[in-house]
C-alpha positions in Angstrom: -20.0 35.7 3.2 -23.3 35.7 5.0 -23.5 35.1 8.7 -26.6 33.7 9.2 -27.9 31.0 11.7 -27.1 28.3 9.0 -23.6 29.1 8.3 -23.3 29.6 12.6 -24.7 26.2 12.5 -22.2 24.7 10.3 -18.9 26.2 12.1 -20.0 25.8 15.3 -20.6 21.5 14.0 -16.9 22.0 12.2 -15.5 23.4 15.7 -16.7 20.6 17.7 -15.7 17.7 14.6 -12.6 18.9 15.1 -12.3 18.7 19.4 -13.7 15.4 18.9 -11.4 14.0 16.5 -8.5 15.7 19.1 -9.9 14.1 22.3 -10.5 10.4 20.8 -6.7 10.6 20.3 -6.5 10.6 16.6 -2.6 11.3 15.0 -1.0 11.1 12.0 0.7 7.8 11.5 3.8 9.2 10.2 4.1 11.7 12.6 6.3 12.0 15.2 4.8 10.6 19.0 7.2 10.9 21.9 10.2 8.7 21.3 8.5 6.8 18.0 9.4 7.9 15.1 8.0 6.0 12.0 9.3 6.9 9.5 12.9 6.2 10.8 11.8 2.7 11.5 10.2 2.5 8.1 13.8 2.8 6.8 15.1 0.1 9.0 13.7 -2.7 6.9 15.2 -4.3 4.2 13.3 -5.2 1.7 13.8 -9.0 0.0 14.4 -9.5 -3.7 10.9 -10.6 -5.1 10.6 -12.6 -8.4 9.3 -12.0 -12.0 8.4 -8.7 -13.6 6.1 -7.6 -11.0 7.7 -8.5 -8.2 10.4 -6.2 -9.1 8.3 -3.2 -9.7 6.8 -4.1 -6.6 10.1 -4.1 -4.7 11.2 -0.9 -6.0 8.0 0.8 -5.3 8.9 -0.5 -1.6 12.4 0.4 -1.5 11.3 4.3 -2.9 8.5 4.3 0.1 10.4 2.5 2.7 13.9 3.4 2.2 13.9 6.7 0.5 17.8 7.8 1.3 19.4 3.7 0.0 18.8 0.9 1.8 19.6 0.6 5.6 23.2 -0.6 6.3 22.5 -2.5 9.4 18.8 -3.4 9.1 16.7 -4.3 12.2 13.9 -5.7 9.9 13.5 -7.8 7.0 10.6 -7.9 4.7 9.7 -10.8 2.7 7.2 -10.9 0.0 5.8 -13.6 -2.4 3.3 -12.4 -5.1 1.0 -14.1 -7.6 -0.4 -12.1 -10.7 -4.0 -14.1 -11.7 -5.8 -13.2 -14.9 -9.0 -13.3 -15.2 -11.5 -12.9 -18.8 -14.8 -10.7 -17.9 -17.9 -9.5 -19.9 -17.3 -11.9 -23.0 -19.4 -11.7 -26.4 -21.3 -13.4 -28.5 -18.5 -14.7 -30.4 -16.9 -15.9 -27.4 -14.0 -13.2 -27.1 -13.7 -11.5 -24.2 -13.8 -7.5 -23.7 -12.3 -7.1 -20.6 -9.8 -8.2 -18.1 -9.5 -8.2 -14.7 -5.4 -8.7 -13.1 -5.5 -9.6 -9.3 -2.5 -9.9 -7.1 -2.1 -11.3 -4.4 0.6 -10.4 -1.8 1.9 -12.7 1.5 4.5 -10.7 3.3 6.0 -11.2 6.5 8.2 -8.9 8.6 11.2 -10.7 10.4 13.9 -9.4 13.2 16.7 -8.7 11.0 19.5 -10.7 13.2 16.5 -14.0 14.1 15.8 -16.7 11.8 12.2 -17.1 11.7 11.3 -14.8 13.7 8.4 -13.7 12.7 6.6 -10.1 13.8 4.2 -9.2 11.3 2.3 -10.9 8.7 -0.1 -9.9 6.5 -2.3 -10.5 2.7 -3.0 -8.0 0.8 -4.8 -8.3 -2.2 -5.7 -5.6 -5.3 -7.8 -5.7 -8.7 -7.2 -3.5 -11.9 -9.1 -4.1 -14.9 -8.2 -3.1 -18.5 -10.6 -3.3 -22.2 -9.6 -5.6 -24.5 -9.0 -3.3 -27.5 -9.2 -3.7 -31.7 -5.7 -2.7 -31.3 -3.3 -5.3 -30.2 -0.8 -2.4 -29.1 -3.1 -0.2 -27.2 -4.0 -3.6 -25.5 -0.9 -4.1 -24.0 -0.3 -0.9 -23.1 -3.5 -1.0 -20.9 -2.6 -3.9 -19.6 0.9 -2.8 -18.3 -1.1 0.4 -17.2 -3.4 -1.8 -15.2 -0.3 -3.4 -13.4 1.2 -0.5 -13.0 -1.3 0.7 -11.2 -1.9 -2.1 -9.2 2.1 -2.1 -8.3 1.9 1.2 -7.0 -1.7 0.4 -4.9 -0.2 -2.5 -3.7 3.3 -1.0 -2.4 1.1 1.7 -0.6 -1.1 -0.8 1.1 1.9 -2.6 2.0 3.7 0.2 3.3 0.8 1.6 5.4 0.2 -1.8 7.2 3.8 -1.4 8.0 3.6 1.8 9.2 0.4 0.8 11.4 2.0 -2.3 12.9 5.0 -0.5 13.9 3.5 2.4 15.4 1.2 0.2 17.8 4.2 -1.9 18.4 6.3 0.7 19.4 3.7 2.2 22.3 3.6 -1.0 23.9 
């Protein structure tokens, strides 16, 4: 490896990236700070039953992220979630058939005090897009379809999960 004043130039930049990023007070949200520790309180919350197909997937992918060792006995949260699926036809033909399909879903959730009605903490929208082709063959259709959901599932739990995370950290310093 060659020393020369480039590569100085370029550790000596990495060095003080690094200083900065430690003095603006950047940490890792699932990481432990003081007293808080988020990932504990991440398996405090219970989640809701959601309905349809996706909604299920969608609540296990929570339960797996959220509540890793079964769900909380006595939980100090609740999370509540209602989800719509819209389908909508893109980049259609001459012949008027479409080639492509774009699946958006839509999440409302709302955190809640486990022991107060309506007592709401936390709400939030999150919102995701997967597209899939249209193919000649009906069954590698649906299969890119469920793929697309999956995928979506999975993105959406995750986004979920991290506003979670974020909203209980800050709460937590306060």
């Amino acid at each position: 490896m060659s020393w020369s004043n480039s590569s100085g130039t370029k550790i000596l930049s990495l060095c003080l990236g690094v200083l900065f990023l430690a003095g603006c007070g950047f940490q890792p949200i699932y990481g432990r700070d003081g007293d808080v520790d988020i990932q504990k309180e991440l398996t405090e919350i219970s989640v809701l039953p959601i309905k349809d197909r996706a909604g299920q997937q969608l609540h296990n992918h929570l339960l797996d992220s959220l509540n890793p060792f079964g769900r909380p006995k006595s939980p100090k949260y609740r999370l509540s979630i209602q989800l719509t699926e819209t389908r909508q036809e893109l980049a259609v033909q001459k012949t008027e058939l479409a080639t492509r399909v774009n699946l958006s879903f839509n999440a409302q959730f709302q955190l809640s005090a486990a022991t107060g009605v309506g007592s709401s903490l936390f709400s939030g929208r999150s919102r995701i897009v997967a597209s899939y082709n249209i193919l000649s063959s009906d069954y590698a259709t649906i299969v890119a379809e469920q793929d697309a959901r999956s995928r979506a599932i999975r993105e959406l739990s995750a986004d979920i999960t991290n506003r979670l995370a974020a909203f209980l950290q800050l709460s937590q310093k306060k």
